[in-house]
N, C-alpha and C positions, 0 to 999 in steps of 0.2 A: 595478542597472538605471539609465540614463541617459535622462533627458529632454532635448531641443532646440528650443527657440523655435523656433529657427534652419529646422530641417527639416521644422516643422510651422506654419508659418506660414500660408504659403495654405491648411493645411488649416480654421487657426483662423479666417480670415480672413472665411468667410459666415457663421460663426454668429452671431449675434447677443448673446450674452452672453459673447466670446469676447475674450481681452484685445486693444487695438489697439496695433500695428507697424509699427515702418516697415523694408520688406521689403530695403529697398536697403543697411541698416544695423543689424545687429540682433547684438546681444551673445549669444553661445551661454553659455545655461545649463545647469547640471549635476546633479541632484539624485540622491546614490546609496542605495538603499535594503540597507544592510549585512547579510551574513548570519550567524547566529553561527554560532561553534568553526571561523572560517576565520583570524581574526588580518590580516594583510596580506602571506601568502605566498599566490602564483599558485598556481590548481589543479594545472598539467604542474612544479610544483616540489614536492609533496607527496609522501610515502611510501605514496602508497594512489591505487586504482585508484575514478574518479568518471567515471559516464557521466550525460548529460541527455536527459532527454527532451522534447521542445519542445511550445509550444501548437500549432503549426503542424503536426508530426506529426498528433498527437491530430486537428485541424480536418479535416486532409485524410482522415484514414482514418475519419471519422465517429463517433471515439471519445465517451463518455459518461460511462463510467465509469470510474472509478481504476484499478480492478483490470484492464481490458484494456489500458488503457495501460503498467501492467507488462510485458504480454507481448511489447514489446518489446525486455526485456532478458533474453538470456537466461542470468542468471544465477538467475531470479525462476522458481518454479513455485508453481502454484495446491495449496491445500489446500481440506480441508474448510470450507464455504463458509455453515454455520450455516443449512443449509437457503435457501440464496441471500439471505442474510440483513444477510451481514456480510464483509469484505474480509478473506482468510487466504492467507498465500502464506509459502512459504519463500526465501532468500538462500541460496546456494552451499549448498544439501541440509538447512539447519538452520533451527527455526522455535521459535517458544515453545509456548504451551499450546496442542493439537488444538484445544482444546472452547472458544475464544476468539480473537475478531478479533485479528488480528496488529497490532503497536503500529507506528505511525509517527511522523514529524517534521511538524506545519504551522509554515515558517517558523523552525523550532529547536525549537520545543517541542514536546512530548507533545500527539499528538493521535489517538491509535489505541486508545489505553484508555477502555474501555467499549466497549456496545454501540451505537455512534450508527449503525448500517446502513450498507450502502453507497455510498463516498464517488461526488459526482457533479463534474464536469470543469468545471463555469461558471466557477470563480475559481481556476482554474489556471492562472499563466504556465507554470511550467515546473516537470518532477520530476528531483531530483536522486536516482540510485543510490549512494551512499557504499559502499562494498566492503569487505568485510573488515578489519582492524585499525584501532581507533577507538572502543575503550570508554574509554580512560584520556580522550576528548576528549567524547561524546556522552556517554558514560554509559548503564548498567542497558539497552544494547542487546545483540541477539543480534551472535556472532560473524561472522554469516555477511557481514553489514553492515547498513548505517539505509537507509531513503527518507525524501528529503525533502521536503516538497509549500511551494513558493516560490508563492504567491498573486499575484495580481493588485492593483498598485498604484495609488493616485489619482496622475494629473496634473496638472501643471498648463495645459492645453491641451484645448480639447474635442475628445472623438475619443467613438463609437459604433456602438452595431452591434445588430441585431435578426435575430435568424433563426428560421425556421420548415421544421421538419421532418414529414415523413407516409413511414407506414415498411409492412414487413410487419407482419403481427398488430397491425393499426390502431392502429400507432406512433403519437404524435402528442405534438410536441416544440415548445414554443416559449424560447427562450434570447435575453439581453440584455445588454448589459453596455455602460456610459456614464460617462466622466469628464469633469471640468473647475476651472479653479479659480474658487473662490468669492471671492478675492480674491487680492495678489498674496504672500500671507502662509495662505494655507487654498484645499486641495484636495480632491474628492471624490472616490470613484467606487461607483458600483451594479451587479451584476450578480448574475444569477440564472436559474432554469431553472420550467419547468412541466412535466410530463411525464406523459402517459396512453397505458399501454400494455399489450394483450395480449403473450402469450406463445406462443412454441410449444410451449408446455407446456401441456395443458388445464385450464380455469378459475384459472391464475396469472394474475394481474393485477397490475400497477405503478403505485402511483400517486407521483410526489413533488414536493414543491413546496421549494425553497431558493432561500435570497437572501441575499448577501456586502457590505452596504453596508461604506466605510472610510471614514476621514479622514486628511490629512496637515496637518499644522500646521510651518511652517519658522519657527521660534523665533528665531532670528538664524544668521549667516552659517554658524555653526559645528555648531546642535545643531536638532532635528525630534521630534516626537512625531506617533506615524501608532497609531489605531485600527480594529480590524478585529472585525465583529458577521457572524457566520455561523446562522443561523435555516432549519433543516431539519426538515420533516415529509415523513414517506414510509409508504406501507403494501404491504403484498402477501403471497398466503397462503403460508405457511411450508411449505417445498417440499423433500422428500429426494431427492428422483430415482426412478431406477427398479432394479429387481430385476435382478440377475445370478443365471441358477439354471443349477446347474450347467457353468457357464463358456461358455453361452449368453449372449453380450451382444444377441443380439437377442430376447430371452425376449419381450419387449414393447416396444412401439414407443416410440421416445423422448420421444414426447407424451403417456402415458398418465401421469396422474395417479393414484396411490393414497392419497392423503389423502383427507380430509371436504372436499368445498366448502361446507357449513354451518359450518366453524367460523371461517370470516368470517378477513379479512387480520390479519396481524401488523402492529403498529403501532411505528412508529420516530420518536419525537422528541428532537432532538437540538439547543441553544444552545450556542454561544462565544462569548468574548470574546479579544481578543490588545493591551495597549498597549505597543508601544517606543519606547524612549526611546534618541536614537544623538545622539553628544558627539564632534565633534573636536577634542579638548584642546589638538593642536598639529597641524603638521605629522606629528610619526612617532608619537601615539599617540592615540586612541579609546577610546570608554566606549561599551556597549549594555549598557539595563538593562529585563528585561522580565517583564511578566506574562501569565498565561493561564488564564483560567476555561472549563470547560465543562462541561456536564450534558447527560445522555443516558438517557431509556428505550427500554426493549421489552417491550411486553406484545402478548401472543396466544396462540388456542388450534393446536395442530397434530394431527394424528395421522400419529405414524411406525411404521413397520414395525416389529417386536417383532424383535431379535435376538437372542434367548436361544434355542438351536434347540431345546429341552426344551419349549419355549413356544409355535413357532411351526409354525404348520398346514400350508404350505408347504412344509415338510420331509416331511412326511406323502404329501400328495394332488398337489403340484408345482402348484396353482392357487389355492389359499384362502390367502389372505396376512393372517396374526394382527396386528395392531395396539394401540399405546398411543397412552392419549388422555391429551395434555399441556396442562399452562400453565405460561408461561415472564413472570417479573415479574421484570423486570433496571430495576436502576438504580446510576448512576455518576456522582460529583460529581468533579472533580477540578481543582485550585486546586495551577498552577506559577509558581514566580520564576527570575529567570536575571539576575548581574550578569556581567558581562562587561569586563575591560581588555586591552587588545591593543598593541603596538606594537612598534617596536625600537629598540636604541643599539648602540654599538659599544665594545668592548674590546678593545685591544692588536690592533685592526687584525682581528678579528674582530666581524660582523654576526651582534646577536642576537634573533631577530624572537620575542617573546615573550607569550604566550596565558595569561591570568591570571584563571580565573572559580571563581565558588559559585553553584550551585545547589538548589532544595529544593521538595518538593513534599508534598500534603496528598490523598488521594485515598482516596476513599470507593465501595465497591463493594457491589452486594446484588445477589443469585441468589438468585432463589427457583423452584422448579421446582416442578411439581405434576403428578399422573398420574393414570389408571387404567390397572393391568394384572390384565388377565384373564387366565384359563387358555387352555391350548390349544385354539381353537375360538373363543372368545371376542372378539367387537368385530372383525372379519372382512372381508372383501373379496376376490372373484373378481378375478384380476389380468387373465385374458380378456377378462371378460363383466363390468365393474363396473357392479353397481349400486351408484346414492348414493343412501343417505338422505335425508329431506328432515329431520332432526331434526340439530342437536348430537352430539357425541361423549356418552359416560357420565360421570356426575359425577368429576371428580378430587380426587384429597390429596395433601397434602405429601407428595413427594420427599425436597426437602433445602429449606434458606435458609439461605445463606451470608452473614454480614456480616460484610465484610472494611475495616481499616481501614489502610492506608498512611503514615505519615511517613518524609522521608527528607530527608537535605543531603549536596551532595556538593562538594570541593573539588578541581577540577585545575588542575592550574602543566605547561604546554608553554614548550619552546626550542627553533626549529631556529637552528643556528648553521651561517651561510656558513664556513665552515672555509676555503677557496678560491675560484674563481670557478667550479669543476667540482663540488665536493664540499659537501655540506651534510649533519649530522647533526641530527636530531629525538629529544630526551629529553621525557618526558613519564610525570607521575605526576596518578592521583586517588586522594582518599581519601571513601568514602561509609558511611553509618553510616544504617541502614535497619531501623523500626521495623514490626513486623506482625501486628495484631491480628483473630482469628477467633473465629466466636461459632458455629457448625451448631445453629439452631434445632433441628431434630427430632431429632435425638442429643443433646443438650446439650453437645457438647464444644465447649471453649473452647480457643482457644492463645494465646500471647505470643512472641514471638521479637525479639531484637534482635541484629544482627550488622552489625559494620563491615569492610570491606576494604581493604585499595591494590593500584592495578593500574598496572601499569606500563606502558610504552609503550615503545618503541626504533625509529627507524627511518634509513635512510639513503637517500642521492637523491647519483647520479653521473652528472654530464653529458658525454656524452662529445661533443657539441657544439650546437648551436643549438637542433637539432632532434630529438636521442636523449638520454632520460633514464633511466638505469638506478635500478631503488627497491629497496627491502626493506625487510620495516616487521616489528613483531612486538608483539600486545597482550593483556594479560588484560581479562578481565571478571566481572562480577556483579550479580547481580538477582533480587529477589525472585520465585515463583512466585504468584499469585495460585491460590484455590479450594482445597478440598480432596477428597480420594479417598473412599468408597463407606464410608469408618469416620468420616468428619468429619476427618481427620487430615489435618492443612497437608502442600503437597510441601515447604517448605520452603526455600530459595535454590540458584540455579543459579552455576558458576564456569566459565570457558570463556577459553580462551585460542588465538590465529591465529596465522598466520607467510604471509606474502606475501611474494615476489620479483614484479618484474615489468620493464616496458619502455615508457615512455610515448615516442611518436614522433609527428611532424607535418612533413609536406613541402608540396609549392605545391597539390596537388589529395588527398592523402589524410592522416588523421589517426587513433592509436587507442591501444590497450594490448593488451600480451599479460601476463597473467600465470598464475602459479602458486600456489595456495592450499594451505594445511592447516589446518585448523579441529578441535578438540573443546569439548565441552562435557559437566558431569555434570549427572545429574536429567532426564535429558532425557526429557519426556512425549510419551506415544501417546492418542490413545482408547481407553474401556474400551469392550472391546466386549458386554460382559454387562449394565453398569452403566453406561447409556446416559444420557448425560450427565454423567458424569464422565471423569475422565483417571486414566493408571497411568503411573509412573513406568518405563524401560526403561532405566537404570545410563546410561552413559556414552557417547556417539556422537561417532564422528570424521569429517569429510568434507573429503576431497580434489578436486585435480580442476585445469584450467585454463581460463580465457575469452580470447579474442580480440572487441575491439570495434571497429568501425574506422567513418568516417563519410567519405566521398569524393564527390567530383565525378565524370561520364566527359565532359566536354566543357564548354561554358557552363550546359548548359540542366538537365541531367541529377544529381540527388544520389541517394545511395545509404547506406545505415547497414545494417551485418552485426554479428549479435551471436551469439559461440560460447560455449557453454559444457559443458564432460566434468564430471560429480559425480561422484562414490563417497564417498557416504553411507549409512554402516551404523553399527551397534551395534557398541560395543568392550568390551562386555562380555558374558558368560550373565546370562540372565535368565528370571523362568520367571513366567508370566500365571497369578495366582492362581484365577482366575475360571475358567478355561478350564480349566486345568494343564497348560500346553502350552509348550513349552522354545523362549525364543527365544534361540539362540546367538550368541555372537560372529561379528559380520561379515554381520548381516541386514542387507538392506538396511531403509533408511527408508521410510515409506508417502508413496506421491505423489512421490518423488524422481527424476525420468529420468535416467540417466545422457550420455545426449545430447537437448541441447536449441538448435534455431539458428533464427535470428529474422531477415530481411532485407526493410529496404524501400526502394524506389526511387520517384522523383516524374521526372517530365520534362514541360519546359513549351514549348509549341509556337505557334504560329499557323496557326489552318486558316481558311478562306475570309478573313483580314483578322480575326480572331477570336482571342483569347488564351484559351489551352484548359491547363489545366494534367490530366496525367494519373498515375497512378501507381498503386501495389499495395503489398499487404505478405505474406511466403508463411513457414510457422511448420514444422518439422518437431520433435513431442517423441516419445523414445523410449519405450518398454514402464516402466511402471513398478508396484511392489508397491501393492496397493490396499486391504488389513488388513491392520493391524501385526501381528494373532494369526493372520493365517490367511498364509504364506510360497507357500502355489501359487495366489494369488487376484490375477492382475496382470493389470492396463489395458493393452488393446493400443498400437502405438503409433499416432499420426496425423498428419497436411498437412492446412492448412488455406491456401489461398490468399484473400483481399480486393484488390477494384479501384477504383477512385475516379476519376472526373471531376469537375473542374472546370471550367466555362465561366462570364468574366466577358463577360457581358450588357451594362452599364452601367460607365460608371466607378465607380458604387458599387453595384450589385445583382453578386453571382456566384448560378448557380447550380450544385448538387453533386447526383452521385448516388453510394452507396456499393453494393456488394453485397459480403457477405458469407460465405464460406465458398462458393466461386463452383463445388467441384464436388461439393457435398455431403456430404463426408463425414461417417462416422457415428461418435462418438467420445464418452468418456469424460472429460470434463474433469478432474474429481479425484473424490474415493472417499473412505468413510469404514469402509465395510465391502459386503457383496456385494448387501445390500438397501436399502443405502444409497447407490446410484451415479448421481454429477450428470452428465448426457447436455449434450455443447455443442450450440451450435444449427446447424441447416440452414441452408441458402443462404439469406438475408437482406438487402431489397433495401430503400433509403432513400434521398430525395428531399429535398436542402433546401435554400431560397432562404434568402439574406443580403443585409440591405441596411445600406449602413457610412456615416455621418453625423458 
């Protein structure tokens, strides 16, 4: 990211604590804030497929959350979402644990492990999708590929912005976000959200309050240290969706609530910390050396649908829905380091741009679950006619408590060598050694496990001129599985290796990729659907498939971004659900996996009466997809979802925006956990918000 006296001058120029210039003469400064596991090769020179996703997307379509911002890629699809709880998604058909938020990147590091709820958009510049092959460089990531979430930087230049939103189900949103430098050696910046909102889900509530202050320190010509402090509080009642009975998805309206609204919001707090340190030793090489602390709870009571059908009343009379009364006590400490050297030299007329880090981490997990399950009949609800209680769910007992302890380091060494001025080859190895300790309170079973691997890397990049780059990349991977199965028994470590071909291109108005994937992975976990809140392990899974991304102009005014992606993801091996006893063969598909998924949005900015109007959309099509791993004829129809957006700027600095949502209502399934487990997306959703930029 690059800063400009130069271009922000008059911006700086009424503030009052703003540095003073002279506009006629003014030296362009450059401050870049480095990303790791990128070294100093351009993104369209890599062996792998990277799309972005911009703040400006996000602003126009009135995005908020993380997880919608995914849905413009569509390589990405929603999982189980922890009773909307927590951010779960799969990359090209392959995901980690069901029964745990999906792990992402803030800035390079680990920032998806634990339960910190779900992520909100105020300190996001930009999200990067890394694609497939790229474990030997990221590490202990799935193969499908990493997100990266690139935060918002201090300046050194005052720039600001205040906005307030008022929505359906009495949205009500105020966000902020303010830089400048505090001298000409130290930079700020603040930003953060407020947010109180209904649902169109009955009696869900949102509340959450986050705020990202940072600091930039420019130490001398060469080297920077920038801190980054993230402080989130959120609540809202824990929410499974609604009831599919017998392959009635309209059994009950998508508003209907079947939980307790006495058992009061789940609560989500979650701290980080992030300080780098970036070194330009010389011209062709760089040091980035970093750390990362963060803590995260969730505690709350829920009641979910009882899916054991022996259990559940439902099966009986088609209208009395059996329920368990849960508490859920998650906490996660987790404490990461990353050094980093990067550069290049040349040998015998060959350029070798060279990627040389260790990393290691310390990470502390606790689950604790607690229930009441009654027999059949027992702790109940008319899915009709609900009456709610005015009391609390029944007292609960331990489930399970997991205390899970993590260490790990891990070494990789990258080369791409310019071979030509056409041809580049990419060698790359890690080696990590990953320590894992398990204690299941209420069984007493303990485990120990220590396993190291190397995973290698290969990839190749051929130009066949300016503006076409042919790739092929090829990586293994490995990573610990967190939690253990319904015996206390660890899953144990996952291994999983990709193979990508592709085509990176760029002309005067359009740019993108196409490629071709093949992915496996063993160990690969489902939810248990008997032993509700735990995961089962399903053997082996491979997913194939191709994307197309492409990002264009149709004239000056007009941008457009298309995102394709075909999956087939299934199971590569037999396998047979203990719980159930129900045979899942070779070649099932995955749960929540569409086989076609395409994602396109357009902006076009106009002048109407003398008025600068910016307008545009974003229109989604996901295919049918399996909705229990145990039950194979239990599948999500497929859905369109069309979003519109205006923008009118008002003042040189006031815009105002209005969004609507899902503009022709349709009725849809967003992911699935099981059939009395199905999360409903929302209705046509309409939002109002004024911005004023200082």
């Amino acid at each position: 990211m690059k800063y400009s006296t130069l271009s922000l001058a008059l911006a700086a120029a009424f503030a009052a604590n703003s540095h003073a210039a002279d506009n006629s003469d003014i030296e362009t400064i450059t401050i870049e804030h480095k990303q790791a596991f990128r070294g100093d090769i351009p993104t369209k020179d890599l062996p792998q497929s990277i799309i972005t996703l911009s703040k400006d997307m996000m602003t126009d379509n009135g995005i908020t959350k993380f997880r919608d911002a995914l849905d413009f890629s569509a390589s990405i699809t929603r999982k189980n979402n922890g009773g909307a709880l927590w951010d779960s998604y799969s990359i090209r058909g392959l995901s980690g644990n069901e029964n745990m938020p999906s792990g992402y990147l803030v800035n390079g590091f680990s920032g998806g492990r634990g339960f910190a709820g779900p992520r909100d958009v105020s300190n996001i510049e930009y999200i990067e999708v890394l694609k497939g092959p790229g474990s030997a460089l990221y590490g202990r990531s799935e193969p499908g590929g990493t997100v990266n979430i690139i935060t918002k930087k201090p300046q050194f230049y005052q720039q600001g912005q205040l906005q307030a939103e008022f929505g359906s189900d009495d949205h009500k949103r105020i966000q902020g976000d303010y830089t400048n430098g505090l001298s000409d050696d130290l930079a700020f910046r603040i930003n953060g959200a407020w947010q109180d909102s209904d649902s169109f889900r009955d009696y869900v509530h949102h509340d959450k309050f986050v705020i990202t202050p940072s600091l930039y320190y420019q130490i001398n010509d060469n080297s920077s240290l920038t801190y980054e402090f993230e402080y989130v509080d959120q609540q809202q009642m824990y929410d499974r969706g609604i009831v599919v009975l017998n392959g009635d998805f309209d059994t009950v309206p998508e508003s209907r609530f079947l939980g307790n609204p006495n058992d009061a919001p789940t609560k989500v707090h979650s701290r980080g910390h992030q300080l780098n340190y970036s070194n330009d030793l010389n011209q062709d090489w760089s040091l980035l050396l970093g750390t990362s602390y963060r803590t995260a709870t969730l505690t709350g009571y829920s009641s979910d649908a009882e899916l054991s059908p022996s259990r559940q009343s439902l099966f009986d009379d088609g209208r009395t829905l059996t329920r368990q009364h849960r508490y859920r006590d998650y906490e996660s400490d987790d404490l990461s380091l990353r050094f980093e050297l990067s550069g290049h030299f040349d040998v015998a007329g060959i350029t070798n741009h060279v990627l040389i880090g260790v990393d290691g981490y310390d990470y502390e997990l606790r689950t604790g679950l607690y229930r009441y399950r009654g027999g059949n009949g027992t702790y109940t609800i008319d899915i009709y006619e609900p009456e709610y209680s005015t009391t609390e769910g029944p007292e609960v007992g331990m489930q399970y408590e997991n205390n899970e302890q993590q260490n790990a380091y891990g070494i990789y060494l990258q080369n791409q060598l310019d071979l030509t001025d056409n041809l580049k080859v990419m060698l790359g190895l890690r080696f990590d050694e990953i320590e894992q300790d398990i204690f299941e309170t209420k069984s007493g079973v303990a485990s120990n496990s220590k396993e190291n691997r190397i995973s290698p890397r290969f990839g190749v990049v051929y130009a066949l001129n300016d503006d076409v780059n042919l790739y092929s990349s090829y990586s293994e991977g490995f990573l610990p599985l967190s939690g253990t199965d319904a015996e206390g028994n660890p899953f144990g470590f996952e291994e999983s290796d990709s193979f990508e071909v592709g085509i990176k291109f760029s002309y005067a108005n359009i740019s993108g990729t196409l490629a071709y994937f093949d992915a496996s992975k063993s160990n690969m976990l489902v939810a248990d659907p008997v032993n509700v809140g735990y995961s089962t392990p399903v053997g082996k899974a491979n997913s194939t498939g191709f994307e197309l991304d492409l990002t264009g102009s149709l004239g000056d005014n007009t941008e457009y971004t298309l995102s394709y992606a075909y999956v087939d993801a299934e199971t590569a091996t037999d396998s047979l659900n203990v719980d159930w006893l129900v045979p899942i063969p070779k070649g099932s598909p995955l749960v929540n996996v569409p086989k076609n998924n395409l994602s396109i949005g357009l902006n076009h900015d106009l002048s109407l009466f003398a008025q600068e109007i910016k307008i545009g959309g974003h229109y989604q099509y996901v295919s049918d997809r399996l909705g229990d791993p145990a039950d194979l004829t239990f599948r999500l129809p497929s859905y369109q979802t069309v979003g519109l957006f205006a923008k009118w700027r008002a003042t040189e600095r006031t815009t105002v925006s209005l969004n609507v949502d899902n503009v022709f209502d349709e009725q849809y399934i967003a992911s699935s956990y099981n059939a009395l487990w199905a999360y409903p997306g929302a209705p046509t959703q309409f939002k109002l918000g004024v911005s004023y930029d200082f």
